[in-house]
N, C-alpha and C positions, 0 to 999 in steps of 0.2 A: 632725737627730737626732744624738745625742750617739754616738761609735765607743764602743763597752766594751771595759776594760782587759780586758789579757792576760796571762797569767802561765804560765811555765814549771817544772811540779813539778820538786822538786828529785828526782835519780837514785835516789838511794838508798832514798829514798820510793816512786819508781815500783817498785825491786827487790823491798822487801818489798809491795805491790800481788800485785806478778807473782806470789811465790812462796804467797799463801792463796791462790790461786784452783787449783779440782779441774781447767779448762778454759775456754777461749775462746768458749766460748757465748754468744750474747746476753743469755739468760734466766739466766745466772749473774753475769755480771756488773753485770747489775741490779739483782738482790737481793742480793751482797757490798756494790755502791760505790752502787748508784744513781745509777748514770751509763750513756748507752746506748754502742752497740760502735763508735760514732764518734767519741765522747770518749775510749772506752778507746786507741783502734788512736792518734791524735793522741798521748796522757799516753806513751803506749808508743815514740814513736816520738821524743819530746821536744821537739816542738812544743806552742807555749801553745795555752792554754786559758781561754775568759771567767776573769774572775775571779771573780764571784758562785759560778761553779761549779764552782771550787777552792776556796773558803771552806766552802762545803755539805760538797764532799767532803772535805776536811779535818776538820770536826765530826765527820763521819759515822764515819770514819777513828778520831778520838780516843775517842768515844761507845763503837764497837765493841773499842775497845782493841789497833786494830793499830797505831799508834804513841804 
C-alpha cells in the first residue's frame, strides 16, 4: 500500500485559520474547516498533513473566502 503525501500549511495561512475561529472546540472547528481537532492541533503546531486533506481544506478555505 502506497504511504500518502504529506504537506506542511504554509504559516501565515495557519494564522489567519487561528484568528476566524470564536474557540478551540471540536464542534467549531468542524463546521469553520471540516477538519477534526487532530488535524487542527497537527496544522497548528506545523506539522504535515495528508495531502488530499489539505487540498479539501484549502477549497473549503477559498469557497468560504478566508483566503
Amino acid at each position: 500500500m502506497a504511504t500518502p503525501s504529506l504537506i506542511q500549511l504554509d504559516r501565515s495561512l495557519v494564522e489567519k485559520m487561528s484568528s476566524v475561529l470564536s474557540c478551540q472546540k471540536p464542534e467549531v472547528i468542524q463546521d469553520r474547516f471540516g477538519i477534526g481537532v487532530k488535524t487542527w492541533v497537527k496544522i497548528r503546531e506545523g506539522q504535515a498533513i495528508r495531502q488530499s486533506v489539505a487540498i479539501r481544506l484549502i477549497q473549503r478555505l477559498e469557497r468560504d473566502r478566508l483566503i
